[in-house]
Every structure is written in C-alpha cells, then in structure tokens.
PQR file of N, CA, C, O and H, with PARSE charges and radii, in Angstrom:
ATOM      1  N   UNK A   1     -26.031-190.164  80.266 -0.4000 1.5000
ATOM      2  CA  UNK A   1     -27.444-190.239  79.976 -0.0000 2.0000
ATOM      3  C   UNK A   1     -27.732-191.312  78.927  0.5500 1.7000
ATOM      4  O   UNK A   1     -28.844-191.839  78.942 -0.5500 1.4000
ATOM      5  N   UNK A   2     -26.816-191.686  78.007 -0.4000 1.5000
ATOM      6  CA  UNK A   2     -27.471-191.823  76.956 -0.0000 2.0000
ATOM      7  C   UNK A   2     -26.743-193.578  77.198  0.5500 1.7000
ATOM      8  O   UNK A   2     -27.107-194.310  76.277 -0.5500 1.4000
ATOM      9  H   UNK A   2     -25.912-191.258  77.995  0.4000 1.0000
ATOM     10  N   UNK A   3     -25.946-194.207  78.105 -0.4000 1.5000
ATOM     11  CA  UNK A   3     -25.921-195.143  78.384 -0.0000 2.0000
ATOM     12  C   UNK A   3     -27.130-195.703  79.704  0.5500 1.7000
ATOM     13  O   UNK A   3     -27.320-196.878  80.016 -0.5500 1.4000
ATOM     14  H   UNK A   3     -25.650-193.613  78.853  0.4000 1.0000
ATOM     15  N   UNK A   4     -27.661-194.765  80.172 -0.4000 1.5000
ATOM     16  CA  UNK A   4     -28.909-195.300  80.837 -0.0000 2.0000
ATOM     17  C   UNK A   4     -29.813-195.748  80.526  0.5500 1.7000
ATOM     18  O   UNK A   4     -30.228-196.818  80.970 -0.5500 1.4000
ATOM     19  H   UNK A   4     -27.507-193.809  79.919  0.4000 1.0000
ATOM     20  N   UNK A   5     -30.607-194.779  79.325 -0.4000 1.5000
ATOM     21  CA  UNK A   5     -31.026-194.951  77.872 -0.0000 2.0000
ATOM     22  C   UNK A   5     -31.123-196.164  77.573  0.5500 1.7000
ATOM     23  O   UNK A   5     -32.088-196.901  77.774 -0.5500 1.4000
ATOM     24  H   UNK A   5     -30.269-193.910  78.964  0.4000 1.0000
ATOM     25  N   UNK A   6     -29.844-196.482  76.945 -0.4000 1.5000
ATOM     26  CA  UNK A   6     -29.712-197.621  76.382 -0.0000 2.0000
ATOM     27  C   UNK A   6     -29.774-199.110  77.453  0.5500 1.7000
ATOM     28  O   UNK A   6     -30.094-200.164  76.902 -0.5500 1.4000
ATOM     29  H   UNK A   6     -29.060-195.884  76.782  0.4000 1.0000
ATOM     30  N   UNK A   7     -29.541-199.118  78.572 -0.4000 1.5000
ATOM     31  CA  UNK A   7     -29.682-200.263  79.806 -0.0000 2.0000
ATOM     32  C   UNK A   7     -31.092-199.932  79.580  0.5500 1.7000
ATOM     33  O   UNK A   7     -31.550-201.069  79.463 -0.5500 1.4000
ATOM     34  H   UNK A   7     -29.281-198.262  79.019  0.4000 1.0000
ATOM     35  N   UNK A   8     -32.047-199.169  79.446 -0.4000 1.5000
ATOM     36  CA  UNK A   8     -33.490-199.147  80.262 -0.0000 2.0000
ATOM     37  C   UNK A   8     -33.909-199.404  78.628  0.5500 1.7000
ATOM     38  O   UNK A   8     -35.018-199.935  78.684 -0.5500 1.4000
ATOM     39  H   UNK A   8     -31.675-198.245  79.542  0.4000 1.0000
ATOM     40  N   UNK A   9     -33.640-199.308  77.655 -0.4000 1.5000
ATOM     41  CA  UNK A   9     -34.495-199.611  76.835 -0.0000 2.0000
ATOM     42  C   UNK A   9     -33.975-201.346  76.340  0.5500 1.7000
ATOM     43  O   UNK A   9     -34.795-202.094  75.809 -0.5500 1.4000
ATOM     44  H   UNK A   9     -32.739-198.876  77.609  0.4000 1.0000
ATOM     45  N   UNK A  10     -32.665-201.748  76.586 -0.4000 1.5000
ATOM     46  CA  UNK A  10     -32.425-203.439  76.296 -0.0000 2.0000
ATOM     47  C   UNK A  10     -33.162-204.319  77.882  0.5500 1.7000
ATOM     48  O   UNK A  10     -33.698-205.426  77.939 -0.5500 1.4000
ATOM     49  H   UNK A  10     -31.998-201.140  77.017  0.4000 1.0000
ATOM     50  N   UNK A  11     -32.915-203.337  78.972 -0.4000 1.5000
ATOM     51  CA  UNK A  11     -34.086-204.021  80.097 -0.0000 2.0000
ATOM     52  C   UNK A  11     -35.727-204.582  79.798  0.5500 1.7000
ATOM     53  O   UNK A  11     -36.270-205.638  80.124 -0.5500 1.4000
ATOM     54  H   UNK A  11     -32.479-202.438  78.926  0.4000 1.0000
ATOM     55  N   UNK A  12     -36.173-203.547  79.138 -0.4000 1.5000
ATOM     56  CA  UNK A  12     -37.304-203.918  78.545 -0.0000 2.0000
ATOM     57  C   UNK A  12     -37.378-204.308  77.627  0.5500 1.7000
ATOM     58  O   UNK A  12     -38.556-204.665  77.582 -0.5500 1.4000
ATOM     59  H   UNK A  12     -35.732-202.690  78.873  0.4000 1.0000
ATOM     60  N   UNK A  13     -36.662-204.695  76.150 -0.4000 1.5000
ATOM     61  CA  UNK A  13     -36.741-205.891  75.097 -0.0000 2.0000
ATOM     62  C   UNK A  13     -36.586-207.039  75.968  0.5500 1.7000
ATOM     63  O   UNK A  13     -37.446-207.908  75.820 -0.5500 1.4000
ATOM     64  H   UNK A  13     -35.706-204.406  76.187  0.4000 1.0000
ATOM     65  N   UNK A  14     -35.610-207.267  76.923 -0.4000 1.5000
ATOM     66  CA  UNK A  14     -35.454-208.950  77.853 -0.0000 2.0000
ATOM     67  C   UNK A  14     -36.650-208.773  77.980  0.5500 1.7000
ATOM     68  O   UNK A  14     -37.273-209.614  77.332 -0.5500 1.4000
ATOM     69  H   UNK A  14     -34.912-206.562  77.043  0.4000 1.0000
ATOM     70  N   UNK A  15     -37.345-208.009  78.560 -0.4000 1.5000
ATOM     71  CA  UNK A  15     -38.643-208.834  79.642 -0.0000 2.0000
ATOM     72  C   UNK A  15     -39.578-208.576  78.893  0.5500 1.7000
ATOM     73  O   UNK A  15     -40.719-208.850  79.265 -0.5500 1.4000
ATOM     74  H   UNK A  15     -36.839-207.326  79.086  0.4000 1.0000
ATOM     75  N   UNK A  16     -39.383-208.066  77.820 -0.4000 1.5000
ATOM     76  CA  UNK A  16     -40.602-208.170  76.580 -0.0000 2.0000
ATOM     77  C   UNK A  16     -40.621-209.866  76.029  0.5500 1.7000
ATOM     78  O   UNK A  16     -41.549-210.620  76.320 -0.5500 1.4000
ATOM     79  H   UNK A  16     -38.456-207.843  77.517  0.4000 1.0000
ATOM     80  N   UNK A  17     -39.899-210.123  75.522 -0.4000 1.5000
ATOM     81  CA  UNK A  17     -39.475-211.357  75.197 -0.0000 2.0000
ATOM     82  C   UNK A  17     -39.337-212.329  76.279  0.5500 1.7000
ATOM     83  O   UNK A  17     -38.953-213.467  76.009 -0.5500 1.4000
ATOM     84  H   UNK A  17     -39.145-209.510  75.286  0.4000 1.0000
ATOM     85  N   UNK A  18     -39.548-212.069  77.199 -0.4000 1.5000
ATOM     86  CA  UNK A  18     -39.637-213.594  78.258 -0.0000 2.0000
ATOM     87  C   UNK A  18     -41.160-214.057  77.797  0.5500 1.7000
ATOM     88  O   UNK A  18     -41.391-215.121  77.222 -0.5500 1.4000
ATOM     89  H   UNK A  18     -39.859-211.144  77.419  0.4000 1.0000
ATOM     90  N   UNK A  19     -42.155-213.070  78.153 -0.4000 1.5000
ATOM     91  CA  UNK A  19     -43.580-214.352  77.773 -0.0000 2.0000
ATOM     92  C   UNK A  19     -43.504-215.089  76.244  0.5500 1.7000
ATOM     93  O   UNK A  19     -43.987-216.193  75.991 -0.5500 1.4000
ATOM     94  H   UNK A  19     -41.967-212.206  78.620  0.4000 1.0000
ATOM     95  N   UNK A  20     -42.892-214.348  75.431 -0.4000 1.5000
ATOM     96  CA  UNK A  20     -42.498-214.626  73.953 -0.0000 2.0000
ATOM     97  C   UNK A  20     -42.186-216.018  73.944  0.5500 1.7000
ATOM     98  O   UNK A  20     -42.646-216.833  73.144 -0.5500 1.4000
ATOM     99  H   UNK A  20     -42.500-213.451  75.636  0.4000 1.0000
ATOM    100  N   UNK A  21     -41.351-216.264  74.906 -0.4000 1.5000
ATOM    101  CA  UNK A  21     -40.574-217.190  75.273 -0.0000 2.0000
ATOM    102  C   UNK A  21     -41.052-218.592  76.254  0.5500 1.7000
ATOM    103  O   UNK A  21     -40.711-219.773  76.190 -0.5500 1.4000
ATOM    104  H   UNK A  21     -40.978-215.603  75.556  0.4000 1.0000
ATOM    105  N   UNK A  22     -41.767-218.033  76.947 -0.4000 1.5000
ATOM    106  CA  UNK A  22     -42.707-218.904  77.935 -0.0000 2.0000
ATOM    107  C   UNK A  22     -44.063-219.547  76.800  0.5500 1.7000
ATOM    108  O   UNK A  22     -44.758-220.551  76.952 -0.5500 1.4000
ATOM    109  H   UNK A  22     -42.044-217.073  76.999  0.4000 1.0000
ATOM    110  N   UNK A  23     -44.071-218.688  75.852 -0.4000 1.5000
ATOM    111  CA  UNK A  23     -45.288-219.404  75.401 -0.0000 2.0000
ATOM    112  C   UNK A  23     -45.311-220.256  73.485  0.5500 1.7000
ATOM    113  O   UNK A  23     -46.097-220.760  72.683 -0.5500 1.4000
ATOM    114  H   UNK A  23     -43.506-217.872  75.728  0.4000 1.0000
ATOM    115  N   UNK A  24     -43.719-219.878  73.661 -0.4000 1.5000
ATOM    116  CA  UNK A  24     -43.323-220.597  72.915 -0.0000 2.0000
ATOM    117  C   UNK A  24     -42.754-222.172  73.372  0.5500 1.7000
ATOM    118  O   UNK A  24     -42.758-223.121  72.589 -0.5500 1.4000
ATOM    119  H   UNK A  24     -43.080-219.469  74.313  0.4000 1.0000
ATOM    120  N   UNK A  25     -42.295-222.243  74.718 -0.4000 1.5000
ATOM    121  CA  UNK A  25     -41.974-223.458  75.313 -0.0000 2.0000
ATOM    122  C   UNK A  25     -42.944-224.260  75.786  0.5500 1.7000
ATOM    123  O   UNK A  25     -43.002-225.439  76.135 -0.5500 1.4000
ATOM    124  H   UNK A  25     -42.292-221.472  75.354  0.4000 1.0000
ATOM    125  N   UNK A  26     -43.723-223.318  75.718 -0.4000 1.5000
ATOM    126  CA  UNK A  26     -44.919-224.095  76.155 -0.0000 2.0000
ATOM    127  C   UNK A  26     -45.771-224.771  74.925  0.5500 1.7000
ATOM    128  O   UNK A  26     -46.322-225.856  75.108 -0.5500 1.4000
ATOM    129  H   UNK A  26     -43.675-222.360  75.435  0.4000 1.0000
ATOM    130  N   UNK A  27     -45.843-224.206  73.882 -0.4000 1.5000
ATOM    131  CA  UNK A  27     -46.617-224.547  72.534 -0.0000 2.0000
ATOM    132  C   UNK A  27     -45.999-225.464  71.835  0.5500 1.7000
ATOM    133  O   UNK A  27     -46.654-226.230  71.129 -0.5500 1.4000
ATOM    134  H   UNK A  27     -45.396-223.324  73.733  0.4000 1.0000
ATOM    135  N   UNK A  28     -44.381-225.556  71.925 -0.4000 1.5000
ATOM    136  CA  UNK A  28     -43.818-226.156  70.660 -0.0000 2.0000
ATOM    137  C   UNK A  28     -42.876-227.226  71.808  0.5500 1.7000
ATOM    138  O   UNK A  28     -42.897-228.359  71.325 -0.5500 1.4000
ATOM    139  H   UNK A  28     -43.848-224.933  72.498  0.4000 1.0000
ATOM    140  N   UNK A  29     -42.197-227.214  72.947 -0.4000 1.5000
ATOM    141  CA  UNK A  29     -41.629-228.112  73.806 -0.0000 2.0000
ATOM    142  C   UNK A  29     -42.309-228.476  74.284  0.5500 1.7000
ATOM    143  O   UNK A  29     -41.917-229.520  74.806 -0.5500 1.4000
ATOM    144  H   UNK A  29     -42.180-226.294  73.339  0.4000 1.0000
ATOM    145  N   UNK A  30     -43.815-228.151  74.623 -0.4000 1.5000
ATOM    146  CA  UNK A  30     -44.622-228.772  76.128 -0.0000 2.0000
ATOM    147  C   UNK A  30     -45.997-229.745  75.063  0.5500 1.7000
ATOM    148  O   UNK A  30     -46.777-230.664  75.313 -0.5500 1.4000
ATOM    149  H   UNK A  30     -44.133-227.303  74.199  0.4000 1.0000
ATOM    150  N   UNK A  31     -45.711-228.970  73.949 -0.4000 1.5000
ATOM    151  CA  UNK A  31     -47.117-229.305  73.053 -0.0000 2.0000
ATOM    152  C   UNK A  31     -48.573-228.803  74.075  0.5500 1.7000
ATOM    153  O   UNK A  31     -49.531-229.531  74.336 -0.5500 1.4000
ATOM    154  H   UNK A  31     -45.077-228.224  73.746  0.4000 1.0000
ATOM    155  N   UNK A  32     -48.490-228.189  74.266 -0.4000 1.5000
ATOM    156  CA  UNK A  32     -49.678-227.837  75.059 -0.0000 2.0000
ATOM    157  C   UNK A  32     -50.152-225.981  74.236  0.5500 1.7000
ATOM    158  O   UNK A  32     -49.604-224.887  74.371 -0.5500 1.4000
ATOM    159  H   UNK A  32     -47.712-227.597  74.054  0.4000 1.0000
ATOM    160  N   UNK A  33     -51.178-226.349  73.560 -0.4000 1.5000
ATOM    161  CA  UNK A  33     -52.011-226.186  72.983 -0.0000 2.0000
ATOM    162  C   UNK A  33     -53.091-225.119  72.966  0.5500 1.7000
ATOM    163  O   UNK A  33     -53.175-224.169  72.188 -0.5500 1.4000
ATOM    164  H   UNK A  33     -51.623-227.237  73.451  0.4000 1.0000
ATOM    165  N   UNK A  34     -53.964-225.471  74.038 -0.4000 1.5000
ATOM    166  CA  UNK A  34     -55.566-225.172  74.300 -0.0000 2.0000
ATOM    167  C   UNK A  34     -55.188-223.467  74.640  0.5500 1.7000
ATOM    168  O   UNK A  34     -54.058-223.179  75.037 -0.5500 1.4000
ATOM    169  H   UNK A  34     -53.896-226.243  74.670  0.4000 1.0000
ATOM    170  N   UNK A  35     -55.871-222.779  74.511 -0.4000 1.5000
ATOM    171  CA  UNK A  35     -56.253-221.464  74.794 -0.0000 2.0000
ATOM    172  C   UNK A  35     -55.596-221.579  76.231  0.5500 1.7000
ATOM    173  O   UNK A  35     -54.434-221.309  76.538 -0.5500 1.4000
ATOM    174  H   UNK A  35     -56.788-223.014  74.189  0.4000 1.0000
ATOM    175  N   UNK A  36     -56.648-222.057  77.057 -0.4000 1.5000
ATOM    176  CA  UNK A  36     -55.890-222.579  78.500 -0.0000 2.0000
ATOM    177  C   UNK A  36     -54.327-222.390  78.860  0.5500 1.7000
ATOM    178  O   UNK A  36     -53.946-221.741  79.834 -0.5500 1.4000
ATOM    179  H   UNK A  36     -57.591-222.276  76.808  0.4000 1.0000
ATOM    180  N   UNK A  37     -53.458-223.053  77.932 -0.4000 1.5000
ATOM    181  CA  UNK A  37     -52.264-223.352  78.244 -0.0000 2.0000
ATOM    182  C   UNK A  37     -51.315-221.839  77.653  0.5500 1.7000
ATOM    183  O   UNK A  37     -50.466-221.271  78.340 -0.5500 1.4000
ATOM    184  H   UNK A  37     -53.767-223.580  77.140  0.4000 1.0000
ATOM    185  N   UNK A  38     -51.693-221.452  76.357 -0.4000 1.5000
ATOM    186  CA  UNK A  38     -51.555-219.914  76.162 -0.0000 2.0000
ATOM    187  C   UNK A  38     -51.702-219.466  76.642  0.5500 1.7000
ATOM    188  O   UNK A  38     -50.666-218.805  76.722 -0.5500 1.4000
ATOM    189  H   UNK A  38     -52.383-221.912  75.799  0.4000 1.0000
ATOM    190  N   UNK A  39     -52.905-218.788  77.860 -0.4000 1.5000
ATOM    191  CA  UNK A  39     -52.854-217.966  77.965 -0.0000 2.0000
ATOM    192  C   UNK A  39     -51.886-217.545  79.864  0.5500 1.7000
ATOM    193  O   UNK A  39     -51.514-216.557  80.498 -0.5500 1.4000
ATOM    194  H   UNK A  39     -53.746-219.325  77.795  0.4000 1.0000
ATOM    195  N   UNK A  40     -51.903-219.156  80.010 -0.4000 1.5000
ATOM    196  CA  UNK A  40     -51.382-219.011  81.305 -0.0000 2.0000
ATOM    197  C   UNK A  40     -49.856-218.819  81.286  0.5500 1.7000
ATOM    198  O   UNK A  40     -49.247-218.228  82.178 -0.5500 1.4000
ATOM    199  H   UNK A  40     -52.205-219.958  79.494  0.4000 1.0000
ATOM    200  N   UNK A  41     -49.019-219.626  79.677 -0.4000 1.5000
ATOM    201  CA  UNK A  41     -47.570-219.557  79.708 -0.0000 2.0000
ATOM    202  C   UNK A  41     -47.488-217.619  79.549  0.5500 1.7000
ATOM    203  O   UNK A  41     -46.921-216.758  80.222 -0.5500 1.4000
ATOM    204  H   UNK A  41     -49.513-220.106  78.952  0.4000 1.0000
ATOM    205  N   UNK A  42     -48.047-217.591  78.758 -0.4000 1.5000
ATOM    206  CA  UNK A  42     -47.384-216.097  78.608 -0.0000 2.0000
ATOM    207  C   UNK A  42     -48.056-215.118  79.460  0.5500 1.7000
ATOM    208  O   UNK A  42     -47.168-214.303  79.711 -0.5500 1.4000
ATOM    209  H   UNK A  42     -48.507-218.291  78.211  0.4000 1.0000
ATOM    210  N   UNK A  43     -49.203-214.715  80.087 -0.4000 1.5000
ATOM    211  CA  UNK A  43     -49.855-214.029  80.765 -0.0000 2.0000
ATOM    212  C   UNK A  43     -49.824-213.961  82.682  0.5500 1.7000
ATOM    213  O   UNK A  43     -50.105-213.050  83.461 -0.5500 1.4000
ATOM    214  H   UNK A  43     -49.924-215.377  79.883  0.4000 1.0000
ATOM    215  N   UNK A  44     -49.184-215.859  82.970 -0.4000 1.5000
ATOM    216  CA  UNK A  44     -49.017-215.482  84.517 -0.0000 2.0000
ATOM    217  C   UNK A  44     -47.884-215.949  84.284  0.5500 1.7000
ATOM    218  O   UNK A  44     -47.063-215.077  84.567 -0.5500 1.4000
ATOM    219  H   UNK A  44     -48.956-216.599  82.338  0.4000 1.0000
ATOM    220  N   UNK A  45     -47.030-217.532  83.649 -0.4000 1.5000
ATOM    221  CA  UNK A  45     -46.127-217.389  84.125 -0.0000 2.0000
ATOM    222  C   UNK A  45     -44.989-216.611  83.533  0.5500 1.7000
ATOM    223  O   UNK A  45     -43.840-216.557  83.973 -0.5500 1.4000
ATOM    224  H   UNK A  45     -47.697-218.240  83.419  0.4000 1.0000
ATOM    225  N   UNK A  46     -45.485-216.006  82.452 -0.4000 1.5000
ATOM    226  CA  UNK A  46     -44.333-214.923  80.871 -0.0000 2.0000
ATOM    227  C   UNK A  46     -44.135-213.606  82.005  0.5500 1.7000
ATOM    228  O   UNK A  46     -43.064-213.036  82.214 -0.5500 1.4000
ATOM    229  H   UNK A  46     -46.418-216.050  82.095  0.4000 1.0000
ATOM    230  N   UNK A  47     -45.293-213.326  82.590 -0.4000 1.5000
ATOM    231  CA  UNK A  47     -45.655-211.995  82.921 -0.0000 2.0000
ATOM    232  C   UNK A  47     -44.724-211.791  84.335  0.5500 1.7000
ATOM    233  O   UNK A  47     -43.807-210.982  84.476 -0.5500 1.4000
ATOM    234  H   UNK A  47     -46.163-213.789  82.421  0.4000 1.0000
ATOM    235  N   UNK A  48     -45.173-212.654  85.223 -0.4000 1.5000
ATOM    236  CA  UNK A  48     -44.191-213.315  86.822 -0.0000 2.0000
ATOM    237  C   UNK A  48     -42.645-213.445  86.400  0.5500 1.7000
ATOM    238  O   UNK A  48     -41.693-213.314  87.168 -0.5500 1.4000
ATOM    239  H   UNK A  48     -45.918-213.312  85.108  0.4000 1.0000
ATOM    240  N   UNK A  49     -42.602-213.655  85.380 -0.4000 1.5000
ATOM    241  CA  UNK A  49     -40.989-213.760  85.417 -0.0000 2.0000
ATOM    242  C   UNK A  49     -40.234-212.470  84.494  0.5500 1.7000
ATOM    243  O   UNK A  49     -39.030-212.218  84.454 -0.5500 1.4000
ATOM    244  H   UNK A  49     -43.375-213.761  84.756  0.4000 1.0000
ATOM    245  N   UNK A  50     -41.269-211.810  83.835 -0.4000 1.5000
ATOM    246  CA  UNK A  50     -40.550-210.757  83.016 -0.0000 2.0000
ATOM    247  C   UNK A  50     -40.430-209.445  83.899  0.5500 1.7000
ATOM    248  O   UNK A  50     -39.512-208.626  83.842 -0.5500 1.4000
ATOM    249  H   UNK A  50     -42.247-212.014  83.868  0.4000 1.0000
ATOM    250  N   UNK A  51     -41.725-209.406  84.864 -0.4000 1.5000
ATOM    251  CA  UNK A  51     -41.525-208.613  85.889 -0.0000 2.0000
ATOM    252  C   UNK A  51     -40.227-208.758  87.189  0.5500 1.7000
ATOM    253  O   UNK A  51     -39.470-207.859  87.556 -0.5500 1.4000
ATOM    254  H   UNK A  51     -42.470-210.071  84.910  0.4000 1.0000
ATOM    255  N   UNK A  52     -40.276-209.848  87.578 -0.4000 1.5000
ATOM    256  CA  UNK A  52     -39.228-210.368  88.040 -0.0000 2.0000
ATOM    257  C   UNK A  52     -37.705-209.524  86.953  0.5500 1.7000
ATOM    258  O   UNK A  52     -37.272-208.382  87.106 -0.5500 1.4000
ATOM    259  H   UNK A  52     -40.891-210.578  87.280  0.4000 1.0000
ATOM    260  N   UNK A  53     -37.352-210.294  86.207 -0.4000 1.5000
ATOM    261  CA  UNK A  53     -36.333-209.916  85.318 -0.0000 2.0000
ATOM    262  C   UNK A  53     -36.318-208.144  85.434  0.5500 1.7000
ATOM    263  O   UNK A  53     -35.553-207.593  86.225 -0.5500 1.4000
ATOM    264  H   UNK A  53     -37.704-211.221  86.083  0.4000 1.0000
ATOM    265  N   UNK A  54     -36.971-207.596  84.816 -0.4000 1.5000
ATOM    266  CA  UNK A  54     -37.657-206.371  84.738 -0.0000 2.0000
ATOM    267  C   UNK A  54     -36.830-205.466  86.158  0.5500 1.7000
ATOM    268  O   UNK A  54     -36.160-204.440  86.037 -0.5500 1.4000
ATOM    269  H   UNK A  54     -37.592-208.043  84.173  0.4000 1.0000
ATOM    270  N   UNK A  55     -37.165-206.303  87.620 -0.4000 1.5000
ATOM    271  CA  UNK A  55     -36.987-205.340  88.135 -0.0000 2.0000
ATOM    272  C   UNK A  55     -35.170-205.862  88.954  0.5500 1.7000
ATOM    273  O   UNK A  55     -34.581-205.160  89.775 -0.5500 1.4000
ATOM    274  H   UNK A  55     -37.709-207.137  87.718  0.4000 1.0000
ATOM    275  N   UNK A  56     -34.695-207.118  88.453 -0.4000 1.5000
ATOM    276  CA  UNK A  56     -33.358-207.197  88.574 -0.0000 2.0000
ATOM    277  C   UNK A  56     -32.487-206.168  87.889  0.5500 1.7000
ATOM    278  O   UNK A  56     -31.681-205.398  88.411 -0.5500 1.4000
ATOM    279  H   UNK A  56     -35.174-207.689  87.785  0.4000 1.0000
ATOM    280  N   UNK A  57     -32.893-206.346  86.286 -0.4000 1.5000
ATOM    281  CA  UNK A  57     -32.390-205.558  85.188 -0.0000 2.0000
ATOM    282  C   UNK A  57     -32.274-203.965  85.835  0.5500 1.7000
ATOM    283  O   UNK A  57     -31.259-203.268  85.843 -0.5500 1.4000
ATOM    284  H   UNK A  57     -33.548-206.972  85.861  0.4000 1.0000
ATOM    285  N   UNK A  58     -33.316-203.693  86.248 -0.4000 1.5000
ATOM    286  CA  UNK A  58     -33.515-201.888  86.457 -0.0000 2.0000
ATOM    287  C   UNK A  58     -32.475-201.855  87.647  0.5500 1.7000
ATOM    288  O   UNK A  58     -31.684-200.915  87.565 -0.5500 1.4000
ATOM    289  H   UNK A  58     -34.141-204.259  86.241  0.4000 1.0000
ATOM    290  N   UNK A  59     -32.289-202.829  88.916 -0.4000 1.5000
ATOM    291  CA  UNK A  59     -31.515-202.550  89.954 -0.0000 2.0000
ATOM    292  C   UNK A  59     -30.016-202.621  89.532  0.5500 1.7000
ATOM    293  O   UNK A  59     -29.119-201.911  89.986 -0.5500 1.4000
ATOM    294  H   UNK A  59     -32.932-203.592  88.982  0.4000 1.0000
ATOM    295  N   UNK A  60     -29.917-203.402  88.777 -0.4000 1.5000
ATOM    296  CA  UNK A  60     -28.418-203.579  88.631 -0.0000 2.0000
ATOM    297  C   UNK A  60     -27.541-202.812  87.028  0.5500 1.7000
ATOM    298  O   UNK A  60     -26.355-202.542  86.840 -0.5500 1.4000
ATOM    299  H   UNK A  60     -30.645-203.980  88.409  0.4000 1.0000
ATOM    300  N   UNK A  61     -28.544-202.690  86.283 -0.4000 1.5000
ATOM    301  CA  UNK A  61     -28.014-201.619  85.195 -0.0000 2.0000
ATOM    302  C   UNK A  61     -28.733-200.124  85.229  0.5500 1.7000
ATOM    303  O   UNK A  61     -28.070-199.088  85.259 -0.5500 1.4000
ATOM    304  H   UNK A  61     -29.507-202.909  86.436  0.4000 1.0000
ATOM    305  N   UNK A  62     -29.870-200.150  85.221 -0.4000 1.5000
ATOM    306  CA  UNK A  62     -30.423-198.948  84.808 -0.0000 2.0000
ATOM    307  C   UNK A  62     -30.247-197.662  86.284  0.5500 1.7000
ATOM    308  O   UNK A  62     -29.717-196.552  86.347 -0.5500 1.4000
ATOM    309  H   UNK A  62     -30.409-200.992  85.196  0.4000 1.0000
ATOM    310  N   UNK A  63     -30.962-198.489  87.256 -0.4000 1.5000
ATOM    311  CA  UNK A  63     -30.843-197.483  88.685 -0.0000 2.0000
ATOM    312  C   UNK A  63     -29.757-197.993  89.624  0.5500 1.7000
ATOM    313  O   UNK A  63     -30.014-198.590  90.669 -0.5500 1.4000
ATOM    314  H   UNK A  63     -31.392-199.390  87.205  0.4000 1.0000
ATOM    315  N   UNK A  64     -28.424-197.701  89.153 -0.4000 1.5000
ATOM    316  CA  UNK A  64     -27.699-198.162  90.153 -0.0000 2.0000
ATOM    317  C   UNK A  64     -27.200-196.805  90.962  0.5500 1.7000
ATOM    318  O   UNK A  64     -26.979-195.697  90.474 -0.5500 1.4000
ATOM    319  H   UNK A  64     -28.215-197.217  88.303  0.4000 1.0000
ATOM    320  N   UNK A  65     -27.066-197.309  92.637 -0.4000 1.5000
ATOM    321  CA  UNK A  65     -26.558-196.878  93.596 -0.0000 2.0000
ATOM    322  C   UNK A  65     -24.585-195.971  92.433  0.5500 1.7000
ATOM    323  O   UNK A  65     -23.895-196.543  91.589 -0.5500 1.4000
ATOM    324  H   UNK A  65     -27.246-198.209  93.033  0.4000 1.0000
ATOM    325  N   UNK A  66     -24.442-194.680  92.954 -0.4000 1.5000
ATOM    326  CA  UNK A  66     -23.408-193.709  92.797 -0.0000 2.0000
ATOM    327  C   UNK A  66     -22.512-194.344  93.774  0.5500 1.7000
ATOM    328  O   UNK A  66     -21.410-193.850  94.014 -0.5500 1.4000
ATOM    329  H   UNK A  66     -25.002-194.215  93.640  0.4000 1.0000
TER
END
C-alpha cells in the first residue's frame, strides 16, 4: 500500500511541475513575455503534457497490471 502511495503521490509532483516548467521555458529561454504567451505555456501546452505524463506515470507505476 504504502509504495503505491508513494508512486501516486511523486506521479503528481512530475506533472505538477511540468507547466512550472513550460512556463518557465517559455519566459526566461523563449523571452516571451505577454500574458498571451503565459498563459498558453503553462495552461495548454504545461497542462497537454502534464496530463499526458500524468497518465503514463499512473499506467506504469501506480496502476500496474498483477
């Protein structure tokens, strides 16, 4: 139990931290700026890929096949 636990709660710090991450590459590597560009790094493309991640993570650590 308590190693499932622990896969399902480091599953969700990764994909917490992907838009973290998207909209930091975007602000400080891309220089892109405007409200505009915030809100799209972290909100469609942070969000599209943490979900993504999100549901690799859950198939292969948290809900795996016995």
């Amino acid at each position: 139990m308590w190693r499932h636990l622990t896969a399902f709660v480091v599953a969700n710090a990764v994909a917490l931290a992907i838009p973290a991450v998207c909209l930091g590459v975007s602000r400080y590597a891309l220089g892109l700026s405007s409200l505009l560009a915030d809100n799209v790094a972290a909100n469609v493309v942070g969000l599209v890929l943490g979900t993504g991640a999100r549901w690799v993570l859950y198939r292969r650590f948290v809900f795996r096949a016995h």
